[in-house]
ZAMARGU-4260 file (C-alpha; in steps of 0.2 Angstrom, whole numbers, plus 5000, padded with zeros to 4 digits):
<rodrens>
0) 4598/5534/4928 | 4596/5517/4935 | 4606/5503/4935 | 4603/5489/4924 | 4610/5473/4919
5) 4619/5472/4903 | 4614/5460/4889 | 4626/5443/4886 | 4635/5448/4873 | 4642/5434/4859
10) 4658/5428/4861 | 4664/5431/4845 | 4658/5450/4848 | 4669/5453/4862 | 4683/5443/4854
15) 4682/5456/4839 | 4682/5470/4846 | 4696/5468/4860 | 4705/5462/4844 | 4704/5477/4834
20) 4710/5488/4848 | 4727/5495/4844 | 4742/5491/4859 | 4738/5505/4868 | 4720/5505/4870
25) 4725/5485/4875 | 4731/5493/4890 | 4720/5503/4896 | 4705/5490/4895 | 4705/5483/4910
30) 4705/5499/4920 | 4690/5501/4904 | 4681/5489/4911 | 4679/5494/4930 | 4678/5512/4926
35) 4661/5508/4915 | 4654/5497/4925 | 4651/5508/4938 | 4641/5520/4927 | 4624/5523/4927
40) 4613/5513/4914 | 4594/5511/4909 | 4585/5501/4897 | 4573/5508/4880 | 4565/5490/4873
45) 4580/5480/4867 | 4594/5493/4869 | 4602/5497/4885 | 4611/5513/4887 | 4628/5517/4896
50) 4631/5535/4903 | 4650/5536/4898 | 4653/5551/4904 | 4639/5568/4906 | 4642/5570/4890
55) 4644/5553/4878 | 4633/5538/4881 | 4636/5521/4871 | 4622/5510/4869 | 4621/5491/4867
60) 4608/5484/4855 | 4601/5467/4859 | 4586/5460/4849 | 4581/5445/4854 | 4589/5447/4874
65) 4608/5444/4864 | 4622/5455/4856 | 4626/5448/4842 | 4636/5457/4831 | 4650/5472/4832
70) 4640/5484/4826 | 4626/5482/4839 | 4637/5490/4851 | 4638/5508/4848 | 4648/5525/4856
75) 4647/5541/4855 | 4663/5550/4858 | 4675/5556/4848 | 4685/5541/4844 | 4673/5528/4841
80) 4671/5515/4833 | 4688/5514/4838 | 4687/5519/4854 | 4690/5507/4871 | 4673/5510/4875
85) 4664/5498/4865 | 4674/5482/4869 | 4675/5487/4889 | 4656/5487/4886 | 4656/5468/4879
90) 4668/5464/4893 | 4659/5470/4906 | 4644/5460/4902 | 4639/5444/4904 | 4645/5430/4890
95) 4630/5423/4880 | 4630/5404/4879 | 4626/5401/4861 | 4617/5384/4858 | 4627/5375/4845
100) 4621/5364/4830 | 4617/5345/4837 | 4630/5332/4832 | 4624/5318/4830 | 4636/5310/4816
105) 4653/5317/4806 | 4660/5335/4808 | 4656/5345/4792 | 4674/5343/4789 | 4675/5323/4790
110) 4681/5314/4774 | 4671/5303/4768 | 4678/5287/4762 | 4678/5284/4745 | 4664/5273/4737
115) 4664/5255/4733 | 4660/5251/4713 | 4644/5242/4715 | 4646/5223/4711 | 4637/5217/4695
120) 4629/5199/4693 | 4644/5192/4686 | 4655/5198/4700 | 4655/5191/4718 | 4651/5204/4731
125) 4667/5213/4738 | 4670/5210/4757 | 4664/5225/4767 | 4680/5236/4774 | 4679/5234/4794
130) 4672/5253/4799 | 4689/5264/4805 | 4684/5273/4822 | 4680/5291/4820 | 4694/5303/4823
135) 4695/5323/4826 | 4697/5333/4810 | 4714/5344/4808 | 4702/5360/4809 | 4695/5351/4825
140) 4714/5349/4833 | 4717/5366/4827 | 4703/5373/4839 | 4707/5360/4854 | 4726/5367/4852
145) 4719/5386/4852 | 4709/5382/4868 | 4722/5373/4876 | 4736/5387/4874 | 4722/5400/4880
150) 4719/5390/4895 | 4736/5389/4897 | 4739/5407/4898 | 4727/5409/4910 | 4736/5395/4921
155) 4750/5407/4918 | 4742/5422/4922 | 4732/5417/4938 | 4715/5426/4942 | 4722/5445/4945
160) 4734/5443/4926 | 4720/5435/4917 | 4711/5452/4912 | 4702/5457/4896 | 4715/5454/4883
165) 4718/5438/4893 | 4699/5432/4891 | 4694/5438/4874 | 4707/5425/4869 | 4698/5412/4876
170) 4683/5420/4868 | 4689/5419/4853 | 4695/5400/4856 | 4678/5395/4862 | 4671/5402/4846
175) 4681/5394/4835 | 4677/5377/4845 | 4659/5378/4845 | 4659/5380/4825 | 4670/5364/4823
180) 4658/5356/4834 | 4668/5354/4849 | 4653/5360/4860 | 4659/5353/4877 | 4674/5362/4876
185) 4668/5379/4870 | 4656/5375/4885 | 4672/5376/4900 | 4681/5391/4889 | 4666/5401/4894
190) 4663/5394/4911 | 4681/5398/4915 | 4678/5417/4907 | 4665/5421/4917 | 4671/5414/4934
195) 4686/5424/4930 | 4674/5441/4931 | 4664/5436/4945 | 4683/5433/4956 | 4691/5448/4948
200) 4674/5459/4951 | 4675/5451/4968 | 4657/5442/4968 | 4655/5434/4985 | 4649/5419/4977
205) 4667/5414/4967 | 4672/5400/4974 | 4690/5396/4968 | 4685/5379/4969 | 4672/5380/4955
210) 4686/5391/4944 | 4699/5375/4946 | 4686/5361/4941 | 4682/5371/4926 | 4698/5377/4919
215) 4703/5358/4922 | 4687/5353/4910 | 4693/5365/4897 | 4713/5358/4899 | 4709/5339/4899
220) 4696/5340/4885 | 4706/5350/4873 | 4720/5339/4878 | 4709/5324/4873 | 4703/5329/4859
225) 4719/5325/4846 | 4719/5305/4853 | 4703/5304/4855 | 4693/5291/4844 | 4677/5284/4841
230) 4665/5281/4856 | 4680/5291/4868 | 4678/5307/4854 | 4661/5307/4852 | 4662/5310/4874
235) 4675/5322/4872 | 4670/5331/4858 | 4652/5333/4869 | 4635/5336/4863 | 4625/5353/4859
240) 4616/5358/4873 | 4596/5355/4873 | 4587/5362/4886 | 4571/5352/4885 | 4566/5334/4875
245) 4550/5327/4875 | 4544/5313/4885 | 4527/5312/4882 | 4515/5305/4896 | 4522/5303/4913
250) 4514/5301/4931 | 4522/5306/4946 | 4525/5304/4962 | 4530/5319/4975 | 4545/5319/4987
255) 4548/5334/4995 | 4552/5351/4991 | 4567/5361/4998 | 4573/5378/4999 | 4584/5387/4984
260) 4596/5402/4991 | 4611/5408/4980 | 4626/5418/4986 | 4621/5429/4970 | 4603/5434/4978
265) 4592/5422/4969 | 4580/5414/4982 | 4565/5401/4978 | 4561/5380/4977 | 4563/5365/4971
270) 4549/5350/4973 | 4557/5331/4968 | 4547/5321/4961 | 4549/5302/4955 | 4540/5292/4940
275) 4533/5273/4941 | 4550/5268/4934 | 4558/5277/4951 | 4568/5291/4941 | 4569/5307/4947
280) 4563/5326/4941 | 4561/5339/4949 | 4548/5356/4949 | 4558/5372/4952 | 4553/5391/4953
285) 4570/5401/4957 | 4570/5421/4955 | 4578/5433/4961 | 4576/5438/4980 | 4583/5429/4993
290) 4577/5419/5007 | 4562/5429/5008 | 4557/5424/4993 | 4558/5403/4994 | 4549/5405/5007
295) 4534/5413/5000 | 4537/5402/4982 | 4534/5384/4993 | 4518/5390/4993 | 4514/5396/4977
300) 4506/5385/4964 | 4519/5376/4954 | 4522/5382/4936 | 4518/5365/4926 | 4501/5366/4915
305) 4483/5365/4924 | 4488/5359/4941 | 4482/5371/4956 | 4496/5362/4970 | 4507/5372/4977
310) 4523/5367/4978 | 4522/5361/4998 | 4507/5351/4993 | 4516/5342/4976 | 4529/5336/4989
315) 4516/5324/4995 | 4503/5323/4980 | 4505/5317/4960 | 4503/5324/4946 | 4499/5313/4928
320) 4508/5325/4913 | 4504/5324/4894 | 4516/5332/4883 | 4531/5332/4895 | 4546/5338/4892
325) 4564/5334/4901 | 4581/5342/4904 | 4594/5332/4904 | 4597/5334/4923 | 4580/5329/4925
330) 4569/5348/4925 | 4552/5347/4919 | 4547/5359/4908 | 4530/5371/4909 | 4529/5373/4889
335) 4511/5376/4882 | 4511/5359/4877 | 4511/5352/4892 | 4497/5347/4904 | 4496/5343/4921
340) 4482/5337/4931 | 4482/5333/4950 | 4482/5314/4954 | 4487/5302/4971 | 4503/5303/4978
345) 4510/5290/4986 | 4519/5288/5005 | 4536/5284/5007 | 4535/5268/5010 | 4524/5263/4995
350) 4528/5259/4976 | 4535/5267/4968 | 4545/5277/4979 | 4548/5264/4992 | 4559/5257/4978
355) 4570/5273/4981 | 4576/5265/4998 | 4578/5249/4994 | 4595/5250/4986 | 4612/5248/4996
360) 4621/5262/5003 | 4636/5260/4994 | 4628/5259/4977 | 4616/5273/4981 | 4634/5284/4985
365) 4643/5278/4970 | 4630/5285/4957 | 4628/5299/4965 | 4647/5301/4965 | 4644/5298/4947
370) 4633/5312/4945 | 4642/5325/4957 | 4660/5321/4952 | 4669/5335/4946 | 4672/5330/4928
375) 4658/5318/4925 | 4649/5317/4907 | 4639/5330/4903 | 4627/5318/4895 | 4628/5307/4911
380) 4613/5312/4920 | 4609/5304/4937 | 4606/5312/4953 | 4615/5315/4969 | 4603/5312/4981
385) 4603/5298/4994 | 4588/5289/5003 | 4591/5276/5019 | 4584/5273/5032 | 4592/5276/5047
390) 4593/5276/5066 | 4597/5293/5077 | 4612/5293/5089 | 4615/5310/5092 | 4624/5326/5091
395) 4642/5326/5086 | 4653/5338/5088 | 4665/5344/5074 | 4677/5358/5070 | 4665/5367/5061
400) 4650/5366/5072 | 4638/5351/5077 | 4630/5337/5065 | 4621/5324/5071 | 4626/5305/5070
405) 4614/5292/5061 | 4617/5274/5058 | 4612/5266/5041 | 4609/5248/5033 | 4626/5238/5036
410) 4632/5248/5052 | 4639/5263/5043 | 4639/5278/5054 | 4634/5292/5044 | 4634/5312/5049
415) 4618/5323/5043 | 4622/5342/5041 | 4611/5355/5040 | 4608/5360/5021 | 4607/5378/5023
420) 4611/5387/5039 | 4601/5404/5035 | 4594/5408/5052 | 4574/5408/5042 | 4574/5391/5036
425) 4570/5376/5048 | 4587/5367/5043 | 4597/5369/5060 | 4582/5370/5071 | 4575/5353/5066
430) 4591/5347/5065 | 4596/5351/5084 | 4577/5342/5089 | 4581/5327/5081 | 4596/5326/5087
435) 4588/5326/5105 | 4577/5309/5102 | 4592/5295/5101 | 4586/5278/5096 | 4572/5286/5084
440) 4572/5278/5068 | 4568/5286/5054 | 4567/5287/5034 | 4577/5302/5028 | 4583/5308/5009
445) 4597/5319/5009 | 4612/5325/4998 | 4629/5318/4998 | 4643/5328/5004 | 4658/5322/4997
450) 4671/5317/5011 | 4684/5308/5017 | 4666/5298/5028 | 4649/5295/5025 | 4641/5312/5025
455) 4624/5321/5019 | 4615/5336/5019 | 4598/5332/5026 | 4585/5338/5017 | 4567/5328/5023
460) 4562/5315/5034 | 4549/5304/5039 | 4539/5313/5054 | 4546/5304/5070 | 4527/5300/5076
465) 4526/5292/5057 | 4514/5303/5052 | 4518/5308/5034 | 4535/5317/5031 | 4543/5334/5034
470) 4555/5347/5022 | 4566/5350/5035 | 4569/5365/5027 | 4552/5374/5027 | 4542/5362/5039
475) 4546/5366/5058 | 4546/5351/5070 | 4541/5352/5089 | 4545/5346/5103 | 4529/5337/5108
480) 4533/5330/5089 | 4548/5320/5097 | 4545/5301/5107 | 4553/5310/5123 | 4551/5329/5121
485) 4559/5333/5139 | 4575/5325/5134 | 4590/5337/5129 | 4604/5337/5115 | 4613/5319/5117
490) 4631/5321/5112 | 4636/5304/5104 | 4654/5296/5106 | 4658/5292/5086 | 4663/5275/5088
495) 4683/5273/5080 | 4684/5276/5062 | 4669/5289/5066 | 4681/5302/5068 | 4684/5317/5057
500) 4694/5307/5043 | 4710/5316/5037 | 4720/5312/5021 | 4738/5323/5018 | 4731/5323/5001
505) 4726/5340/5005 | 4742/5348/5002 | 4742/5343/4984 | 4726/5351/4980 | 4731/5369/4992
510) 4746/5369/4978 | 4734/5366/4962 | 4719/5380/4970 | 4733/5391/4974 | 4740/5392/4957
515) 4723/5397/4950 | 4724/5415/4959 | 4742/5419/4961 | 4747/5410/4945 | 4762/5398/4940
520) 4777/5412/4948 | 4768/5410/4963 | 4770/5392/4965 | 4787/5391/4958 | 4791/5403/4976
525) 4788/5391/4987 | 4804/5383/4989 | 4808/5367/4995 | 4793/5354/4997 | 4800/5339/5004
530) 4793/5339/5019 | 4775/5341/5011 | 4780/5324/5000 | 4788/5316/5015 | 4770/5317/5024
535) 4760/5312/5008 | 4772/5297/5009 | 4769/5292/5024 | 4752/5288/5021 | 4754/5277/5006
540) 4752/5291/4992 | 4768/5291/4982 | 4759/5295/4966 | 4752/5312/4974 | 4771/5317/4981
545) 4780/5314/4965 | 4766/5324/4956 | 4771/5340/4970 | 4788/5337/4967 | 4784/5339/4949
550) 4772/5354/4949 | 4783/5365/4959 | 4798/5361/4950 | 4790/5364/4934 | 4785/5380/4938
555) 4801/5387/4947 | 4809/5381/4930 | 4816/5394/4920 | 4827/5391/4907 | 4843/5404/4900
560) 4850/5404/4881 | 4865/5405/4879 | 4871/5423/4884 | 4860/5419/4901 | 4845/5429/4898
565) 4831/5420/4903 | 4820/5412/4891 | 4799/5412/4892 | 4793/5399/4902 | 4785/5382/4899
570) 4768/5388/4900 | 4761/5371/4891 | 4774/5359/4903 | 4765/5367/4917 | 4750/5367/4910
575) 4750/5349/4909 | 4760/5344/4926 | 4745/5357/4934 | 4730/5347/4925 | 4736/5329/4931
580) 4736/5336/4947 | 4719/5341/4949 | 4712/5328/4939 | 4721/5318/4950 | 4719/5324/4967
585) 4699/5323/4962 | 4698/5305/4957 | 4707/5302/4975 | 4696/5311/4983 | 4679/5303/4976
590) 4688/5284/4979 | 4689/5288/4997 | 4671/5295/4998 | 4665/5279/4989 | 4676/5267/5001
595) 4670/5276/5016 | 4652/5271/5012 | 4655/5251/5010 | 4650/5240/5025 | 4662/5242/5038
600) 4656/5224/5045 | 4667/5211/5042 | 4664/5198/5028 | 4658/5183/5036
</rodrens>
């Protein structure tokens, strides 16, 4: 047999089934889970088949691309159904996301008030009640308390504790949430499950970064959710995802288009494009297989109705859509409805996109803050992309490697990194020539790194002789392309407050990242953190060293009753001092990247 890729499987599935295992078999599910996953598997149609053993297969039935139910999840040994087989099947495999109900007005469960007596002709009309603000239901708080204390036990647990029994609770949680329609927090319960398989199976693309962000969105929105009222709940409470909505007619202008790789394998591209009204969309075709395969994608025609360009020559053409339809992060869909024909693009620096360049530095760096930030709406939209014009100053050395300097609108000093440093894409190589024509001015577009200084990833640029522009990932600059091709790499002196920024804030957020893998024992190890907070201090942050002082105490704490045996630690007190901190520590974080990019000039 071959391998093949498990289907998602329901939430509530796994959930069940890890739930009707007795003690014993609770035990033994982890070890379960590796042990089948290295096991052969093929595919019939919608069932795919696991090789337990020579012997016993066990077979996972998904119509539709999803298990749904128990029952689709079948063994064949001895012991089933009450065998560990089944549910390390639903463990291994991916989570499916089920698309919630849209809410658009009361929970099913909201009371209604009670009616009025319509006035007769004889009676003066009754003064209208003033309208009370919405508030979360009791079965509502129920399920933000159930996710809250799963979350909490996996705070508790850390990444290497946090195994199947630990997960199918949150499962289970996330289930419940979604059916009180509470879809933005059922939406982090199973982020936070499946980041916790890809950093347990070891996935090189876990980043504990991503785990800390989304088990702090699961914590601060189950927190929320109790005080919550009107406009704050209907945020909190989220929206049921859409993928598409309609927008019917659009004509649009192309950007650029830039390479996609993923640490998981998937390679392709991603062509921007801007309406008349300068909003942004973008044309993507991302598919398993690597770098190899963006580069052949960029020029394959792009999947969006009747139009023949290829996704290089979008980047500089138009297109006029009928029967459109959006994403809410600004995708455009390829439906059977929709129609696309080939029209005009326009050049950088006409409308509509010269309107893209037109707005200051610091507001274009403070929505895309808005759009990047770590806990931002979901609903929010927006994009993270920057556009300035700017003049070259050279290479800059840095701890990491080489960037290269630019200056922007009001004298801010900015550093343009490479986007993706895969040897086959242009990225470092056009970067390194740019960097050796100082004094060239040029029109760029890149992506906003957030730091403690102006930073982006660049992604395109206007060609140094003027001529049209270039992907800096896919397009290769030349020498002869420069104004002096002969000249070599100009290492610029930053000039002060151009050097690499530095914040002590840094040892408040190694503290919240590292109790996410070790747990909160680990933390409450370290001892004696004064002269962490006496640093933190120093530089003016008294908030961020009572909150260390806080989060190591509380999880060192350990209570005894009264014949001294210990009793089970605060996991919710923890829970709480851990979630300020990180919610924290990210709003600090985004307030300097936003201060860094305001005119460093003066105020006359």
């Amino acid at each position: 047999m071959t391998a093949v890729q498990l289907p998602p499987v329901a939430p509530e599935v796994t959930a069940t089934l890890v739930e009707d295992l007795s003690p014993r078999l609770r035990k033994r599910l982890d070890a379960a889970v590796t042990k089948l996953g290295a096991r052969p598997t093929h595919r019939d149609g919608d069932t795919v088949t696991v090789a337990v053993d020579d012997e016993t297969e066990l077979r996972l039935h998904a119509p539709g691309g999803v298990v749904a139910t128990a029952d689709a999840i079948t063994c064949g040994c001895l012991l089933a159904p009450a065998c560990v087989h089944r549910a390390a099947a639903a463990c291994a495999a991916p989570v499916a996301d089920p698309v919630a109900e849209t809410v658009d007005g009361p929970t099913p469960e909201a009371s209604e008030p009670d009616s009025e007596p319509t006035p007769t002709s004889d009676s003066a009309p009754a003064p209208s009640p003033l309208p009370l603000p919405e508030v979360a239901t009791p079965a509502q708080r129920a399920a933000a308390d159930a996710l809250w204390s799963a979350g909490a036990a996996v705070l508790e647990a850390g990444v290497d504790g946090a195994g199947a029994v630990t997960q199918a609770a949150l499962l289970r949680a996330a289930h419940t949430a979604r059916l009180r329609q509470l879809p933005r927090a059922a939406g982090a319960a199973l982020s936070v499950v499946t980041l916790l398989r890809a950093a347990r199976a070891g996935d090189p693309s876990y980043r504990t970064a991503e785990l800390v962000t989304a088990l702090a969105e699961l914590l601060g929105t189950a927190h929320r959710v109790g005080a919550a009222s009107g406009a704050e709940l209907a945020a909190v409470r989220g929206r049921a995802r859409r993928p598409y909505s309609p927008d019917g007619a659009l004509r649009l202008y192309g950007l650029f288009t830039e390479p996609v790789v993923t640490d998981s394998g998937h390679g392709g591209v991603r062509t921007w494009v801007a309406g008349t009204d300068g909003r942004l969309c973008t044309v993507g075709d991302v598919a398993p297989g690597g770098v190899g395969r963006a580069l052949g994608v960029a020029d394959r025609a792009v999947r969006l109705g009747d139009s023949a360009l290829t996704h290089r020559e979008l980047g500089r053409a138009g297109l006029a859509v009928s029967g459109a339809t959006v994403s809410p992060d600004g995708r455009l869909g390829a439906g059977k409805g929709v129609k696309a024909v080939t029209a005009r693009g326009a050049a950088w620096t006409e409308p509509p996109l010269a309107a893209l360049w037109a707005t200051r530095p610091s507001e274009q760096a403070a929505r895309a803050l808005r759009s990047t930030s770590r806990y931002a709406d979901p609903d929010g939209g927006g994009s993270d992309l920057l556009f300035l014009d700017v003049e070259l100053l050279g290479a800059v050395r840095e701890s990491g490697g080489t960037c290269l300097l630019a200056r922007c609108e009001g004298g801010i000093s900015v550093r343009l990194t490479v986007a993706d440093d895969d040897p086959a894409l242009a990225h470092r190589d056009n970067l390194m020539l740019l960097a050796a024509a100082p004094g060239t001015r040029l029109r760029i577009i890149g992506r906003l790194v957030p730091a403690l200084h102006p930073r982006l990833a660049l992604l395109a640029c206007s060609h140094p002789t003027g001529e049209g522009t270039i992907d800096l990932g896919l397009d290769r600059l030349r020498r002869a392309d420069l104004p002096d091709p002969a000249a070599p790499v100009h290492l610029a002196s930053p000039q002060p407050g151009e050097s690499d920024a530095y914040s002590p804030l840094y040892l408040l957020e190694r503290r919240v990242e590292q109790a996410v893998p070790a747990g909160r024992a680990a933390l409450g190890m370290l001892g004696d953190v004064t002269a962490e907070t006496r640093r933190i201090s120093r530089a003016g942050l008294h908030t961020a060293a009572g909150l260390l002082t806080a989060l190591c105490a509380s999880a060192a704490r350990r209570d005894r009753d009264l014949f001294g045996r210990l009793l089970p630690a605060d996991t919710d007190g923890f829970a709480l001092y851990w979630l300020t901190a990180a919610r924290y520590t990210a709003a600090v974080a985004e307030s300097l990247c936003a201060a860094s990019w305001e005119d460093p000039r003066p105020a006359r």
